[in-house]
N, C-alpha and C positions, 0 to 999 in steps of 0.2 A: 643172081647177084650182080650180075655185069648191068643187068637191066637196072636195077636200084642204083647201080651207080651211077647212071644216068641223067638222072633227076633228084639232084638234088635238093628241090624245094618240094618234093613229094612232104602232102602231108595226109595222107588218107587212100588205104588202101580195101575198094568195095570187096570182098570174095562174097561171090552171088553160085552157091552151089556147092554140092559136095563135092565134083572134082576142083574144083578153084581149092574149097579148103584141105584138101585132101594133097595138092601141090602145096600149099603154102606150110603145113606141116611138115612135108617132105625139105623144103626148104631151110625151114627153122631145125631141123634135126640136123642137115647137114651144115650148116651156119648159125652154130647157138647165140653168137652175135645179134643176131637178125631180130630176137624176139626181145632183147636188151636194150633195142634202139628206143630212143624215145622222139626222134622227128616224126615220127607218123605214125598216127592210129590203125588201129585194124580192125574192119566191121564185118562179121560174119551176116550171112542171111541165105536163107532159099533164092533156088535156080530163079530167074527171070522167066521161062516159060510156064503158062497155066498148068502142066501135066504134073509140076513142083508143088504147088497147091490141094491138088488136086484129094478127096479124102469122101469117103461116104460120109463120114461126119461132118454137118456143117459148123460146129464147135470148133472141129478140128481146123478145118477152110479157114475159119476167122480169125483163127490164133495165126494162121501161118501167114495169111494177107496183113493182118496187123504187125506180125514181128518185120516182114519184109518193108510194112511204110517207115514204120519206127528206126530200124538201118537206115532205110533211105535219110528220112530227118535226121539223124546224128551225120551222116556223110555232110548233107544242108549246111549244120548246123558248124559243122568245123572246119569247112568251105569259107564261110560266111563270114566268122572269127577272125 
């Protein structure tokens, strides 16, 4: 929280991973506030490392490289705004 307090022109917060959003939950549970706020979005997605990807299925590969660009573009895209 102290950190949010900090930047106040945050407007977009990446969680890249399950422990990012596994903290950010822990967060929002402890400050119900947090998820009420409306200065900043919140973009979930897969870890940044290939091992996050990674699936015997390449269906599966392509859904999770695609949701990780598609995050990335909405971050772009509210950056940009």
């Amino acid at each position: 929280m102290r950190l949010l307090g900090l930047m106040p022109d945050l407007r977009v917060v990446l969680l890249q991973g399950g422990d990012a959003q596994a903290t950010w939950r822990r967060l929002e549970k402890a400050h119900p506030d947090v998820a009420a706020q409306e200065r900043f979005q919140v973009v979930r997605t897969y870890h940044p490392g290939r091992q996050a990807l990674w699936s015997p299925d390449p269906e599966v590969r392509a859904a999770r490289e695609q949701h990780r660009e598609n995050a990335l573009r909405r971050v772009a895209d509210m950056l940009r705004d």
